[in-house]
N, CA, C and O atoms as a GROMACS GRO file, in nm:
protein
  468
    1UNK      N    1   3.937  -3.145  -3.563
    1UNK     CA    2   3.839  -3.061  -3.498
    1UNK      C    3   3.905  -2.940  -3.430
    1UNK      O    4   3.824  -2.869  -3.371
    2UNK      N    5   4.032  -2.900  -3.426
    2UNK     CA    6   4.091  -2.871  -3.366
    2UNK      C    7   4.073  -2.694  -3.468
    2UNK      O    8   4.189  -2.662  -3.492
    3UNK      N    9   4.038  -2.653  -3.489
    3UNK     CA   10   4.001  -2.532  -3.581
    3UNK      C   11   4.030  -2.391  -3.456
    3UNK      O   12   3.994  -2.382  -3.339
    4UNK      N   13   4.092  -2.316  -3.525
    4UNK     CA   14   4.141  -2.201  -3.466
    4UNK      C   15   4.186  -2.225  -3.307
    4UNK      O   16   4.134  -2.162  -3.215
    5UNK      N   17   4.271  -2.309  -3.291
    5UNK     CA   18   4.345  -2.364  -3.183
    5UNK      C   19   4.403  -2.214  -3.118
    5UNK      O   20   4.358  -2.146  -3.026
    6UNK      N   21   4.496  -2.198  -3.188
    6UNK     CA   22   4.550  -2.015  -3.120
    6UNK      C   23   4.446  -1.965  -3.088
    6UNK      O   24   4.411  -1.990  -2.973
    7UNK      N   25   4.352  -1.875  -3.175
    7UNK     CA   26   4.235  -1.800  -3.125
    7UNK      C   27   4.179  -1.882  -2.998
    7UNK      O   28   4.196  -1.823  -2.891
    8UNK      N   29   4.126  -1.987  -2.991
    8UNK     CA   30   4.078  -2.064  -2.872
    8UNK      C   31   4.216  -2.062  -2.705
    8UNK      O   32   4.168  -2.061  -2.592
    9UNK      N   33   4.278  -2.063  -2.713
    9UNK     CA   34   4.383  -2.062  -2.609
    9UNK      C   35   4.380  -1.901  -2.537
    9UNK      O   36   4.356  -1.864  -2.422
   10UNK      N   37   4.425  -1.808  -2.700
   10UNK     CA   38   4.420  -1.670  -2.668
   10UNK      C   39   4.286  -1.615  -2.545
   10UNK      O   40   4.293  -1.542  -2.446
   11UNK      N   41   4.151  -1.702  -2.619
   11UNK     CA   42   4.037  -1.691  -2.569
   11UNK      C   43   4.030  -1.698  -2.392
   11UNK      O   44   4.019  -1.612  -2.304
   12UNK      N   45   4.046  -1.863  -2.395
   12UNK     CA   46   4.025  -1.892  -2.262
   12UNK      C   47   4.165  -1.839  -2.183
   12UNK      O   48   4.144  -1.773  -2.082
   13UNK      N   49   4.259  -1.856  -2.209
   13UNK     CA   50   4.380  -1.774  -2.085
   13UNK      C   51   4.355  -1.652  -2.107
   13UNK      O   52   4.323  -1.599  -2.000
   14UNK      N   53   4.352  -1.571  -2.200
   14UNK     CA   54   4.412  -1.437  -2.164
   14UNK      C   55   4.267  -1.368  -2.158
   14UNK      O   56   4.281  -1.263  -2.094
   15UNK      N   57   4.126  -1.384  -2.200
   15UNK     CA   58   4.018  -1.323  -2.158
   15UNK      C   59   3.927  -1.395  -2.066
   15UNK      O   60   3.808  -1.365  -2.053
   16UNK      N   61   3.979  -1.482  -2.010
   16UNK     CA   62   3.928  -1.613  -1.926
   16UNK      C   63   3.781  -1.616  -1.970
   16UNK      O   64   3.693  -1.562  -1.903
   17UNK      N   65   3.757  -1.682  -2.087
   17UNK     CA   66   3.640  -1.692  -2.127
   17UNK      C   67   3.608  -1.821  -2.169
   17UNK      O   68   3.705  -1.890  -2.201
   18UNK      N   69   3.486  -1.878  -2.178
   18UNK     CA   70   3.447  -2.034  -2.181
   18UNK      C   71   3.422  -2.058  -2.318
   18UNK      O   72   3.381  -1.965  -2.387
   19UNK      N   73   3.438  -2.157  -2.360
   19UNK     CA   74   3.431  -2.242  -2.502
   19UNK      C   75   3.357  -2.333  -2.450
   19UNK      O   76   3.391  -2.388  -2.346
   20UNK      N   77   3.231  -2.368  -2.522
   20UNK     CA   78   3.128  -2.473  -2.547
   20UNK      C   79   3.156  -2.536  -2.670
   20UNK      O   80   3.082  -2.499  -2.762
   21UNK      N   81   3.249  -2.628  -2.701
   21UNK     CA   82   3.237  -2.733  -2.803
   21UNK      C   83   3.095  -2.780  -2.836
   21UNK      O   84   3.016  -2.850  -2.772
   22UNK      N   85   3.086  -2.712  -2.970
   22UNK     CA   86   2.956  -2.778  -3.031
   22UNK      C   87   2.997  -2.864  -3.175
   22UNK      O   88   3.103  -2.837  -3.231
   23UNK      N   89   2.925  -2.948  -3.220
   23UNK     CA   90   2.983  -2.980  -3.318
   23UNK      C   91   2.921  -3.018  -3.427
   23UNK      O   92   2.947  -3.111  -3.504
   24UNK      N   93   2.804  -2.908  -3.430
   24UNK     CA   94   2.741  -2.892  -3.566
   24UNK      C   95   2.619  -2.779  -3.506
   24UNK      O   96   2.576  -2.761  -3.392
   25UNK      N   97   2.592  -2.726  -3.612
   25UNK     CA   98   2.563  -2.578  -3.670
   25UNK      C   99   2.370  -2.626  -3.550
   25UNK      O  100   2.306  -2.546  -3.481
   26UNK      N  101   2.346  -2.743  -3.569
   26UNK     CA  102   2.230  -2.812  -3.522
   26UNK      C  103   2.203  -2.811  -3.419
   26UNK      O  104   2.085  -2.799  -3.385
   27UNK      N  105   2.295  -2.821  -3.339
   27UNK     CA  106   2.282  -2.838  -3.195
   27UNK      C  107   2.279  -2.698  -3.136
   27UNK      O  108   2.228  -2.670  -3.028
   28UNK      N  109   2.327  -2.632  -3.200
   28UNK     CA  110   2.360  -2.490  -3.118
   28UNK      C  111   2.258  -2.450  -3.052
   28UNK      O  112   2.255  -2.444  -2.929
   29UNK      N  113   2.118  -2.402  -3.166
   29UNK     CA  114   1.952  -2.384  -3.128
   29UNK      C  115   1.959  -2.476  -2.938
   29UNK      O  116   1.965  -2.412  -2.833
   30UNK      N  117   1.955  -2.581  -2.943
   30UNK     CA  118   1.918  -2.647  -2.818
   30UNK      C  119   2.041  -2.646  -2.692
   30UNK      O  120   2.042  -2.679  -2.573
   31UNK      N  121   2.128  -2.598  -2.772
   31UNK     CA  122   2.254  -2.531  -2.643
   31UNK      C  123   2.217  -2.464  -2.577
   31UNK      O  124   2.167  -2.479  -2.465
   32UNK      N  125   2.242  -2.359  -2.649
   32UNK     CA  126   2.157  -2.166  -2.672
   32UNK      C  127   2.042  -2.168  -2.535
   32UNK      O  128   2.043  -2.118  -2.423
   33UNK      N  129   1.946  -2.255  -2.614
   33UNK     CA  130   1.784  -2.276  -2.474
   33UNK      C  131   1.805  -2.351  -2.365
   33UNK      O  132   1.722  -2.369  -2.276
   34UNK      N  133   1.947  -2.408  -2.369
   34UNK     CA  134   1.935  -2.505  -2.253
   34UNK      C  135   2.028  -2.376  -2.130
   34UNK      O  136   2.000  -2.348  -2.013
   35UNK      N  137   2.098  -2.342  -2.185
   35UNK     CA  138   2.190  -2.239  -2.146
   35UNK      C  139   2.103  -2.103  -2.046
   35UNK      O  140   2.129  -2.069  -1.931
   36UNK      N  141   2.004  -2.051  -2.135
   36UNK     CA  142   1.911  -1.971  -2.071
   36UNK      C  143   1.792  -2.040  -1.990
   36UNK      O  144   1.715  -1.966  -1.928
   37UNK      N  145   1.777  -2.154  -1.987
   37UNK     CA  146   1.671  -2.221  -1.904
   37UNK      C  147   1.743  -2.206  -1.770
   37UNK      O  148   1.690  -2.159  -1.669
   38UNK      N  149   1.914  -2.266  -1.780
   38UNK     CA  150   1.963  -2.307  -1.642
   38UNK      C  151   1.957  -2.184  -1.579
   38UNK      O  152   1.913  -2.180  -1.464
   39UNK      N  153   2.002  -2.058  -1.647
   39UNK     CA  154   2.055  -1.927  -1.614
   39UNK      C  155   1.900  -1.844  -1.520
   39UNK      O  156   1.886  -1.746  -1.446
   40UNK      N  157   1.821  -1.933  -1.569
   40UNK     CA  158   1.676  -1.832  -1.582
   40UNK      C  159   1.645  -1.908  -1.433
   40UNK      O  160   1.584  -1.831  -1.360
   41UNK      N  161   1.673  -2.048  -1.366
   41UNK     CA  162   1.610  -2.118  -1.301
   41UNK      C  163   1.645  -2.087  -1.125
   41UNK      O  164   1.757  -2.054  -1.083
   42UNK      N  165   1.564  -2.099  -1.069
   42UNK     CA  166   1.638  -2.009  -0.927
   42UNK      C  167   1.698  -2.174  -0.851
   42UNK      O  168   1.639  -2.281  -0.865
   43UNK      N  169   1.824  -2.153  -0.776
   43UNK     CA  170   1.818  -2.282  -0.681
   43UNK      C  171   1.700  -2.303  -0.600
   43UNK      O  172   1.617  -2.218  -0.568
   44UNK      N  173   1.704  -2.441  -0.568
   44UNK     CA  174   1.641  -2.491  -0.491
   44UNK      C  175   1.723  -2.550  -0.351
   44UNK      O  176   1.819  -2.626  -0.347
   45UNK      N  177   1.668  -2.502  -0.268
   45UNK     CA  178   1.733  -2.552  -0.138
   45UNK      C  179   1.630  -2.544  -0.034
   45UNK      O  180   1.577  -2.442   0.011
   46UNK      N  181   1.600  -2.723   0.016
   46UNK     CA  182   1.484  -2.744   0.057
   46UNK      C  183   1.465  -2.726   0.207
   46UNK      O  184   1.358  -2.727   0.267
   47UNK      N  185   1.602  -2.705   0.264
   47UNK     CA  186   1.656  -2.665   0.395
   47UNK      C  187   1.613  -2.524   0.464
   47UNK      O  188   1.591  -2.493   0.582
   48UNK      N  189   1.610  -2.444   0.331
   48UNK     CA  190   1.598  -2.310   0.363
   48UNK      C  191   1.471  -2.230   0.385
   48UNK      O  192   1.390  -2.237   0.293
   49UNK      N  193   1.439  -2.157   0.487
   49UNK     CA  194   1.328  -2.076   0.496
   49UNK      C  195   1.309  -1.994   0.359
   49UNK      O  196   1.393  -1.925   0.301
   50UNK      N  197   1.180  -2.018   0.324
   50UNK     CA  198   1.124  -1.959   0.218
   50UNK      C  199   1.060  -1.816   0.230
   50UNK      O  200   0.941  -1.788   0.224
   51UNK      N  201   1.190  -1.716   0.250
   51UNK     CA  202   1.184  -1.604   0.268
   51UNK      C  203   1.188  -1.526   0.196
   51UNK      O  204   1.297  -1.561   0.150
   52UNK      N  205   1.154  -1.408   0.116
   52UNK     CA  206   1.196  -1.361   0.050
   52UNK      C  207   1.304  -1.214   0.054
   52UNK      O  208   1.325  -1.162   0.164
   53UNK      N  209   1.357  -1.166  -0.052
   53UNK     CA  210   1.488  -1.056   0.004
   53UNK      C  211   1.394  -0.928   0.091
   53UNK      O  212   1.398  -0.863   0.196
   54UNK      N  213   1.312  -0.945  -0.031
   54UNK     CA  214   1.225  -0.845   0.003
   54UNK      C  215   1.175  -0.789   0.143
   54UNK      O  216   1.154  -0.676   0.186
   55UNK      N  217   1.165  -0.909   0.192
   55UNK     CA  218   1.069  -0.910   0.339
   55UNK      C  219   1.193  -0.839   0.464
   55UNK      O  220   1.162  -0.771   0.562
   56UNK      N  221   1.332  -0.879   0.423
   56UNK     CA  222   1.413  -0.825   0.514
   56UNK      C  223   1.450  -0.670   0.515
   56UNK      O  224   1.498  -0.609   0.610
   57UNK      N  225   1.422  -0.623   0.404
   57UNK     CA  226   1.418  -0.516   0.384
   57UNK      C  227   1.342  -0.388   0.427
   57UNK      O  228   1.385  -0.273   0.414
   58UNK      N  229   1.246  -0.418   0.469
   58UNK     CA  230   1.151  -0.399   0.570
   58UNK      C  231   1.173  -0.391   0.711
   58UNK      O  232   1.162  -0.490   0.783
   59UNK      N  233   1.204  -0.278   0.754
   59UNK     CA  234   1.213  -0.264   0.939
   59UNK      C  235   1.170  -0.383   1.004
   59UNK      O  236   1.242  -0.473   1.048
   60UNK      N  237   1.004  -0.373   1.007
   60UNK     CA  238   0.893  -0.410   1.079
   60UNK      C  239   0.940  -0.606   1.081
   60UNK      O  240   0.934  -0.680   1.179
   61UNK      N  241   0.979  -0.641   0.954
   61UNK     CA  242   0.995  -0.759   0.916
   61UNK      C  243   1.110  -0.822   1.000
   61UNK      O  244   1.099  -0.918   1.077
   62UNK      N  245   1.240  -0.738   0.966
   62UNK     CA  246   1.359  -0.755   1.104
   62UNK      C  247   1.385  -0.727   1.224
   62UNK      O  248   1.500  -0.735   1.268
   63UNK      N  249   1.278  -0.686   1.300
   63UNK     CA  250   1.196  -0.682   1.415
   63UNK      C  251   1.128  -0.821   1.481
   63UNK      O  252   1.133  -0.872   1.593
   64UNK      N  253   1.066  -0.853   1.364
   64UNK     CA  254   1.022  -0.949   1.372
   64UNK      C  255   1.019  -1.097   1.424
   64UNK      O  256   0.955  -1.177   1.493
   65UNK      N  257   1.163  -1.075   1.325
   65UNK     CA  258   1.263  -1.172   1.275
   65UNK      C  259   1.317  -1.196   1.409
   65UNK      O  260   1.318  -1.311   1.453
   66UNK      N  261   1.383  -1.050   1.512
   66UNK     CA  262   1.478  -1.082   1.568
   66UNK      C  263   1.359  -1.109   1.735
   66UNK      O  264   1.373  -1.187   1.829
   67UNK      N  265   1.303  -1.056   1.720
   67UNK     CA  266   1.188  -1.120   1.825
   67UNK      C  267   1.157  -1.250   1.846
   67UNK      O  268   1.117  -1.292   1.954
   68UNK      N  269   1.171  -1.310   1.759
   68UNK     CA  270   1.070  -1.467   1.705
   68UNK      C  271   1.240  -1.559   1.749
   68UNK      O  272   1.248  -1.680   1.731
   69UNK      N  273   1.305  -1.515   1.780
   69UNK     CA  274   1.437  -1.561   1.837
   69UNK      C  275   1.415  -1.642   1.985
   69UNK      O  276   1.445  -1.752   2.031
   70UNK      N  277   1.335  -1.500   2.038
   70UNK     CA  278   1.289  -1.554   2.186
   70UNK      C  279   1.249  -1.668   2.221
   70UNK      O  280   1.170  -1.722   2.144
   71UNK      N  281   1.281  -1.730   2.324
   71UNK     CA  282   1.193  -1.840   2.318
   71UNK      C  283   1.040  -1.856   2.347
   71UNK      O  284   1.009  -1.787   2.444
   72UNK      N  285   0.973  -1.900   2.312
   72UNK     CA  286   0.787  -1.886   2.335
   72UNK      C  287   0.772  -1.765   2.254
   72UNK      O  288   0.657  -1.741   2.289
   73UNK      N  289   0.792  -1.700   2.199
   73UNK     CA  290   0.769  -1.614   2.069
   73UNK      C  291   0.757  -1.623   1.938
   73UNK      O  292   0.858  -1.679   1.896
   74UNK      N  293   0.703  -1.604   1.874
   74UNK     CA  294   0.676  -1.695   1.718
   74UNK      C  295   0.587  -1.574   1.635
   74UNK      O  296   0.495  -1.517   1.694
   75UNK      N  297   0.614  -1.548   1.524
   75UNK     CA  298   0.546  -1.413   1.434
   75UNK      C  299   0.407  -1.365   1.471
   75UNK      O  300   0.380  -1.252   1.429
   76UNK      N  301   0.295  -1.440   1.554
   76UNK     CA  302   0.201  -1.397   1.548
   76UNK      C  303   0.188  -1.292   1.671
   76UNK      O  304   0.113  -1.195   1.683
   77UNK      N  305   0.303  -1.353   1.771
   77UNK     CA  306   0.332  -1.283   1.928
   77UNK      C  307   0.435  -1.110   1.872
   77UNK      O  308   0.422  -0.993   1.911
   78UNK      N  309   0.512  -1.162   1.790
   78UNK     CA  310   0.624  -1.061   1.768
   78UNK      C  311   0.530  -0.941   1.732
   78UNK      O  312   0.514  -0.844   1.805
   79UNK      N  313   0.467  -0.962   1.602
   79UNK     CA  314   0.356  -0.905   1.565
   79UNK      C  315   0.272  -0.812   1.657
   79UNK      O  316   0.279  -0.689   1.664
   80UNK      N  317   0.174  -0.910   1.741
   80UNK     CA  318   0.175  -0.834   1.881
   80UNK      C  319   0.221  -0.756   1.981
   80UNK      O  320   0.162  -0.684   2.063
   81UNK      N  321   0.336  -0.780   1.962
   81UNK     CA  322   0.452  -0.761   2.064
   81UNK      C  323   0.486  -0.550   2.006
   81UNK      O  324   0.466  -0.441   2.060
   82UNK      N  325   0.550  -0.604   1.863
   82UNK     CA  326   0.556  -0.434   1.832
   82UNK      C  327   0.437  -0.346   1.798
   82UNK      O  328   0.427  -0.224   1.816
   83UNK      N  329   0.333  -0.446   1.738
   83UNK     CA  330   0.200  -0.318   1.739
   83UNK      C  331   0.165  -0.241   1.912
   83UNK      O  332   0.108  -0.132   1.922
   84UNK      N  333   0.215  -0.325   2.037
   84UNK     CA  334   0.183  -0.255   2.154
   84UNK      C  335   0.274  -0.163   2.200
   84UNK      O  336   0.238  -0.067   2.267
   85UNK      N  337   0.440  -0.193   2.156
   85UNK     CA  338   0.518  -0.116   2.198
   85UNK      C  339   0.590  -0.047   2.136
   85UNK      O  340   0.646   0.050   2.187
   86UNK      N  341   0.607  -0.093   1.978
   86UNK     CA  342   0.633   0.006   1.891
   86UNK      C  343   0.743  -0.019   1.818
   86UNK      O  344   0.760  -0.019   1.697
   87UNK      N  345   0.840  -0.048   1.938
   87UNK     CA  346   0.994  -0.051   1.910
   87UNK      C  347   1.050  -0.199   1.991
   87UNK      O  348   0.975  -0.274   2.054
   88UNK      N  349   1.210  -0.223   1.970
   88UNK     CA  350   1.215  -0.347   2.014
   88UNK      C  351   1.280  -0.289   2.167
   88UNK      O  352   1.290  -0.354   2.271
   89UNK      N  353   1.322  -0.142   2.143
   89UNK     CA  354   1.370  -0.053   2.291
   89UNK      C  355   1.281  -0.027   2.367
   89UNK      O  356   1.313   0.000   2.483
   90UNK      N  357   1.111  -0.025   2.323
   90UNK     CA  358   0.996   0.023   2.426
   90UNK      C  359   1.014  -0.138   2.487
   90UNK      O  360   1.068  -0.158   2.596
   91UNK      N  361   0.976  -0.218   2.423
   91UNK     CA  362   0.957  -0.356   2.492
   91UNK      C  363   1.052  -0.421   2.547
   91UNK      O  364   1.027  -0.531   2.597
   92UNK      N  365   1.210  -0.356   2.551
   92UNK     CA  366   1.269  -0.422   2.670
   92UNK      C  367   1.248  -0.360   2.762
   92UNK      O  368   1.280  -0.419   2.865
   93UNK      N  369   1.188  -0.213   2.785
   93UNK     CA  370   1.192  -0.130   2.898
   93UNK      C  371   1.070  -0.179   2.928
   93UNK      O  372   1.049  -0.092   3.012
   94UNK      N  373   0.951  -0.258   2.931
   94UNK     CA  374   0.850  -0.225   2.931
   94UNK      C  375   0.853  -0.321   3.040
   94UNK      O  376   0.954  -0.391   3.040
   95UNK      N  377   0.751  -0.349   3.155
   95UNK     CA  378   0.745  -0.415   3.285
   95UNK      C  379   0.657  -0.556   3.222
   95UNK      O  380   0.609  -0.567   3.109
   96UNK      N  381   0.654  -0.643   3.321
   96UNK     CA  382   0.639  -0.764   3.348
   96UNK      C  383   0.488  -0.729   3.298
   96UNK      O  384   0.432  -0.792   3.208
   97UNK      N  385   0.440  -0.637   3.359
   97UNK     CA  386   0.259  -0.645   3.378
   97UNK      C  387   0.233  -0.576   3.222
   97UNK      O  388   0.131  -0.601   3.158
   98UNK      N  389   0.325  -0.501   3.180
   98UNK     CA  390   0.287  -0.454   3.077
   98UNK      C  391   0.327  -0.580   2.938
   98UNK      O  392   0.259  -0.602   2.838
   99UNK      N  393   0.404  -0.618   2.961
   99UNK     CA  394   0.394  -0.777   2.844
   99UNK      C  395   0.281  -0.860   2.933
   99UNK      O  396   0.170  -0.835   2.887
  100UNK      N  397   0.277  -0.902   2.986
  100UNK     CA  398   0.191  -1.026   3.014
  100UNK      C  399   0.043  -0.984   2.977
  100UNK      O  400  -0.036  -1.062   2.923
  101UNK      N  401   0.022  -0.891   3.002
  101UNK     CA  402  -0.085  -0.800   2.985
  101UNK      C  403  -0.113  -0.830   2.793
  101UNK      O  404  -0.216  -0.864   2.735
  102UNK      N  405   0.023  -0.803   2.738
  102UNK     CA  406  -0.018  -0.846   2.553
  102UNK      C  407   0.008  -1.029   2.520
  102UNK      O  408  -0.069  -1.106   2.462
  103UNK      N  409   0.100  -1.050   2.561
  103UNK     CA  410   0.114  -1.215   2.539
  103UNK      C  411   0.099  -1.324   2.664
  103UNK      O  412   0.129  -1.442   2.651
  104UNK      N  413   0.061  -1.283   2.754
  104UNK     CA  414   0.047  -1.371   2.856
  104UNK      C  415   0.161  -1.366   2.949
  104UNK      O  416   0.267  -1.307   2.926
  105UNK      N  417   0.122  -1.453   3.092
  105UNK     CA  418   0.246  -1.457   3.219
  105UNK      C  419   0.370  -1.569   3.124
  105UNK      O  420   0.470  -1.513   3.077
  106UNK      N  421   0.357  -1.681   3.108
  106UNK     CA  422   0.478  -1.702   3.074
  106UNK      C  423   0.586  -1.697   2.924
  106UNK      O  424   0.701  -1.741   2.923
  107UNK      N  425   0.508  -1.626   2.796
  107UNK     CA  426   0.584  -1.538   2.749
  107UNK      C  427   0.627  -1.454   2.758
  107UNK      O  428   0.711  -1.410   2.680
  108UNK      N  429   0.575  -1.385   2.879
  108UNK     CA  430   0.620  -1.251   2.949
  108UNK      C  431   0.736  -1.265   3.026
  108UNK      O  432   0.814  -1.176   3.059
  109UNK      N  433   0.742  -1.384   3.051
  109UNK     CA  434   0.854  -1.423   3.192
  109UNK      C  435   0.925  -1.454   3.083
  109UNK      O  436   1.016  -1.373   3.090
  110UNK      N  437   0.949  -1.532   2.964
  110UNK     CA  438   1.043  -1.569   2.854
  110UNK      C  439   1.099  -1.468   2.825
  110UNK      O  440   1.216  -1.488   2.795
  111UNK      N  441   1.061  -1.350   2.819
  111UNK     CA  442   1.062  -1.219   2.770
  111UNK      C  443   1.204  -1.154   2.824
  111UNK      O  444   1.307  -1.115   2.769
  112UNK      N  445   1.155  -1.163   2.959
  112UNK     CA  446   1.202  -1.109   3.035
  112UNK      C  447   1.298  -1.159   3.114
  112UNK      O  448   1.346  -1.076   3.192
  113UNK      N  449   1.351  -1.292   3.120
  113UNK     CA  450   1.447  -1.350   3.116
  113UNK      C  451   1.532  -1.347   3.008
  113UNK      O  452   1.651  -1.347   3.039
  114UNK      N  453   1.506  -1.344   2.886
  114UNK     CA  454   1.574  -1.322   2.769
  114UNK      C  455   1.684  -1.194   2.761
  114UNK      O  456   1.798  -1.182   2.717
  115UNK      N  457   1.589  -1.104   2.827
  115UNK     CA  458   1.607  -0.951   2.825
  115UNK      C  459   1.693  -0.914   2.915
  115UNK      O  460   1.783  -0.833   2.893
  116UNK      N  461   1.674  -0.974   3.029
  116UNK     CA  462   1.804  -0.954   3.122
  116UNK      C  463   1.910  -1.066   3.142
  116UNK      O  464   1.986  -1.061   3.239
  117UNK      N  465   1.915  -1.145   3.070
  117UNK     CA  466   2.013  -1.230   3.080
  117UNK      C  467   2.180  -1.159   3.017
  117UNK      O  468   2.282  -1.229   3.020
   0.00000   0.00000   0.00000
């Protein structure tokens, strides 16, 4: 089985390229598809927030993101949080009365402990 042994060596050391031993003309067809199924298939990792690249790419989204850090803050507040102030620099400058006023007294105090810590 050993067929073009040189060419095969030349192959894998000196163009570091992979050899799939097949061993008939038959199998290849279901190599071939198994090869592009794996290639085609995204991981799965059940650990991971189901985020997409896309979404980080987006200002508003990594704003978001880095808001929802806070504690007592969570996307629907963050959300809130920059439609009132705009920026993540208006809302650290922004006073006690002026957050509590959008998310309440003690996300406001979370806020704001966060902020000056």
């Amino acid at each position: 089985m050993e067929y073009f042994s040189d060419l095969q060596k030349i192959a894998v050391i000196e163009y570091s390229l992979t050899i799939i031993p097949i061993s008939s003309t038959l199998h290849m067809e279901d190599t071939i598809a198994h090869m592009i199924k794996c290639e085609n298939r995204s991981p799965h990792n059940p650990f991971k927030f189901k985020k997409s690249k896309e979404e980080f790419h987006n200002e508003q989204a990594q704003q978001i993101a880095i808001l929802s850090t806070i504690p007592g803050v969570r996307e629907a507040k963050a959300l809130r949080l920059l439609k009132a102030f705009g920026t993540i620099t208006a809302l650290s400058n922004a006073s006690f009365k002026e957050l509590s006023d959008v998310v309440g007294n003690a996300v406001a105090q979370s806020i704001v402990d966060f902020i000056h810590k």
